[in-house]
N, C-alpha and C positions, 0 to 999 in steps of 0.2 A: 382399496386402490383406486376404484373412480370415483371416491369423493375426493381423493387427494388429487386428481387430476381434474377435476372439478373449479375444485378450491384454485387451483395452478392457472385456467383460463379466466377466469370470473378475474384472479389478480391481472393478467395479462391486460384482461380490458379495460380495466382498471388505470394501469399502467398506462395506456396507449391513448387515454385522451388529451395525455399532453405532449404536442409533437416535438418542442423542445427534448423531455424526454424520452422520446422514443428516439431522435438524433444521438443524445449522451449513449444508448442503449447500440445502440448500431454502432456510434464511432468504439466503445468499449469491446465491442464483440470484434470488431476488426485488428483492435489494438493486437488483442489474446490472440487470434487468428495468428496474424504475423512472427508474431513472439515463438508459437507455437513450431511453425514453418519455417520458422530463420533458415535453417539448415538446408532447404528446398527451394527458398524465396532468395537467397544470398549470391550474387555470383560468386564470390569470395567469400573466405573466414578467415576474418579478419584477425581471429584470434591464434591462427600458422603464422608462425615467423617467415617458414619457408616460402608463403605466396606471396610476400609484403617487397617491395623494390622499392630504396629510398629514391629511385630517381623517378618515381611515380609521384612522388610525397606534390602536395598543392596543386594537383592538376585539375583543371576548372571543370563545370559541368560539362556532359558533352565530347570527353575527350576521348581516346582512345587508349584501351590499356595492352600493356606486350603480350597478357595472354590471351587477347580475342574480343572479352567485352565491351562495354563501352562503361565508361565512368558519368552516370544519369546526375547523380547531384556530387560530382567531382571525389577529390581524395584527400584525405587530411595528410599531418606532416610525418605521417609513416608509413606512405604509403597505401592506408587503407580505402578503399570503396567505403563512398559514407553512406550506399543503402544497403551495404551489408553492416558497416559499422553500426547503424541507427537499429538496425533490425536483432542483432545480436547485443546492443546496450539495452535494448525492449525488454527484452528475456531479463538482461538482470536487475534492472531497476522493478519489472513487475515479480520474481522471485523475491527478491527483497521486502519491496513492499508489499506483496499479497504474505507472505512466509510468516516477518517480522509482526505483520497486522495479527494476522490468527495465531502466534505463540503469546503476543501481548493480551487479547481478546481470552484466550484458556485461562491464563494467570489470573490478568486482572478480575476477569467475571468470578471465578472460583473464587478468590483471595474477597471480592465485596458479598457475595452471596453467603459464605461462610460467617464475617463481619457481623451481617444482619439479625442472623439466623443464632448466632452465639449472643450477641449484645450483652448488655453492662458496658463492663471497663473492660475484660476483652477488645469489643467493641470500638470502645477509643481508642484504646492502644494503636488498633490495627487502623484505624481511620487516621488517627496521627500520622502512623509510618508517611497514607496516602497524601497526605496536608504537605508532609516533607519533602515527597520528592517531586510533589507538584508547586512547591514556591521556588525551587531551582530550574532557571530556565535550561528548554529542552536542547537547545544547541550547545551552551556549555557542559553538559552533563553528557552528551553524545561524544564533544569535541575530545575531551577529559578521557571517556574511557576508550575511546579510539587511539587515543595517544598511547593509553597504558598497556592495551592489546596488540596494536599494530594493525596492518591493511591485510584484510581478507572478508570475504563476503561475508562466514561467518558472524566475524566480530563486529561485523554491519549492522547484519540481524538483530543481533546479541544488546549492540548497543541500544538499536530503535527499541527492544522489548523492554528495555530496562528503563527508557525513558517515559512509554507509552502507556505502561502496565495501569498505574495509576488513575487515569482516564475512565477507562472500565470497570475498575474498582469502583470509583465513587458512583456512578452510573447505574451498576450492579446492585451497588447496598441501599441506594434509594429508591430503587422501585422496587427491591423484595422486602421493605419494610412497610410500603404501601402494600403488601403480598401478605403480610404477619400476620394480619387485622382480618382475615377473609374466614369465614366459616372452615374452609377445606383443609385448610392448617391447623385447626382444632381439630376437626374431626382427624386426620393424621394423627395429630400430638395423643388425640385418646385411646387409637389401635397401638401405641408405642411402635411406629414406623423407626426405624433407624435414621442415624442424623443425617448418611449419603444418602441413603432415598429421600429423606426428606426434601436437601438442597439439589440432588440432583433431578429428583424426579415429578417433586411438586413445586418447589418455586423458582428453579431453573427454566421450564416448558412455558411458566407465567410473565417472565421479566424478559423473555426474548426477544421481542419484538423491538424496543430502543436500543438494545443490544447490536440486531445486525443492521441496524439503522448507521450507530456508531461504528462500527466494523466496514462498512462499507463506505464513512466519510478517511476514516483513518487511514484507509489504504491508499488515499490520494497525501493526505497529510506525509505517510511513512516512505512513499515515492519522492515526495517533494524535498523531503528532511535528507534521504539518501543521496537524492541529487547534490543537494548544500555542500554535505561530506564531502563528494567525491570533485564538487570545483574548488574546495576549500585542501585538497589534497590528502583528506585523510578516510578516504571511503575506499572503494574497491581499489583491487590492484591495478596498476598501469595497462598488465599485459590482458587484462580482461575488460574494457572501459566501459561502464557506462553510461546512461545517456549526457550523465551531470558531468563524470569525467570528460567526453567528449565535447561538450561544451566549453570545459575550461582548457581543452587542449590550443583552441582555435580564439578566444575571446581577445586576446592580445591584437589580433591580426582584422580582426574588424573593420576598423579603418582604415587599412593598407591596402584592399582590394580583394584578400579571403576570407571573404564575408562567408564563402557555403561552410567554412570547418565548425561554425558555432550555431550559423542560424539553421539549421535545418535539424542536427538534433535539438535545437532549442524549440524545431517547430513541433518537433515526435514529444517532446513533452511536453509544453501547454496542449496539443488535443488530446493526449495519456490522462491528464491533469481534470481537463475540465470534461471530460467525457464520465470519467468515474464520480464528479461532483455531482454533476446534471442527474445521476444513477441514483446516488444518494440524496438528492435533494425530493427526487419523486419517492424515490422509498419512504425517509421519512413524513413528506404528505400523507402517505396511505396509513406506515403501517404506525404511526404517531404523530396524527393528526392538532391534537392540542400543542404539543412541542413548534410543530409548524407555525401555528399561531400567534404564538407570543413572539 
């Protein structure tokens, strides 16, 4: 236990000589914070029909609302409070995207690790599947099964896993094939270790590290992809919006003079966006350094 805690500050310090990202690390942790808090942080929830007054709908920062608050960066066209709105689209664009990242991350790494570890024509077969659904691009294949599903965060999820899985996979089965070649795998293969210990317990612990590398860039990727869906009209539902919905509710109106309905959740998600990048950019320095490199 205090090597492990050990090992946790040594990273920290690590971490910390670059102030860029210790900024991405702070803006990140406030992001989650807020997310977390909505329900506390909200003067409204926006997601009660019964709080929402259409004749609040477009009220500018500043204004004043019938039930006591104030409207700090104004109201969209349904009356919502947009730092409650912003706060509560947090929550699901970061379920989303953190959810959809780690059910795609389970798959895909299991589905390349396995891959490796089988090899032959196995092998290819399974590598093809990976070839296949990485030459179709990811917005039509989202767009496609979002259509076929219909709107629900679920089939949000669902869609980003199916599109993302891939990714991992290939990821997965080239760095546990640099893994195959290593003394510890013969010695395994000579105890006749089982094939789930095998992948799970010897060259799953070895290939992790570009793993959560990629897992931590993806989760900005799977935000940014959710967002598309939901200005593009086929991501979450109306009565739940988030950030991306929220964006497309007000983008019309831009240059009409309700500039806050799109720029302010637009601004919750570029620093959602680039704070999680900045996280994964310093991650990858550390903890795959050569990848940095090139």
């Amino acid at each position: 236990m205090r090597s492990a805690f050990s090992a946790f500050f040594r990273f920290l310090r690590v971490y910390a000589r670059s102030p860029l990202a210790v900024i991405g690390l702070i803006g990140t942790v406030l992001v989650l914070l807020a997310a977390i808090f909505a329900p506390v942080l909200s003067p409204q929830n926006p997601y009660d029909l019964l709080q929402l007054d259409i004749l609040e709908s477009r009220l500018p920062p500043g204004e004043q609302a019938y039930a006591g608050f104030t409207f700090l960066l104004g109201s969209d066209g349904q009356g919502r409070d947009m730092v409650s709105a912003i706060l509560y689209g947090l929550r699901i664009s970061l379920i989303v995207g953190i959810g959809s990242a780690a059910l795609a991350f389970v798959l895909g790494t299991l589905f390349g690790l396995t891959a490796a570890y089988i090899g032959g024509r196995v092998e290819t077969f399974m590598m093809r599947l990976v070839d296949l659904q990485m030459s179709v691009p990811t917005i039509l294949s989202a767009l496609l099964i979002l259509a076929l599903l219909g709107k629900s965060i679920g089939n949000v999820v669902l869609a980003i896993v199916i599109v993302e899985w891939a990714t991992y996979a290939r990821t997965a089965r080239g760095t546990a094939l640099s893994q195959m070649r290593r003394d510890y795998v013969e010695a395994a293969k000579a105890l006749r270790m089982g094939h789930a210990n095998m992948i799970l317990r010897q060259l799953l612990p070895n290939c992790i590290s570009p793993l959560i590398v990629l897992l931590t860039m993806q989760i900005a990727r799977a935000i940014t992809l959710e967002a598309t869906l939901s200005f593009l009209g086929l991501g979450v539902p109306i009565t739940e919006p988030s950030l991306g919905l929220l964006i497309s509710n007000g983008y019309e109106l831009m240059l009409s003079g309700t500039y806050w309905v799109s720029l302010f959740p637009g601004i919750a998600l570029l620093v959602t966006i680039f704070s999680i990048n900045l996280v994964g950019d310093r991650m990858r320095q550390i903890l795959d350094p050569k990848a940095a490199q090139r």
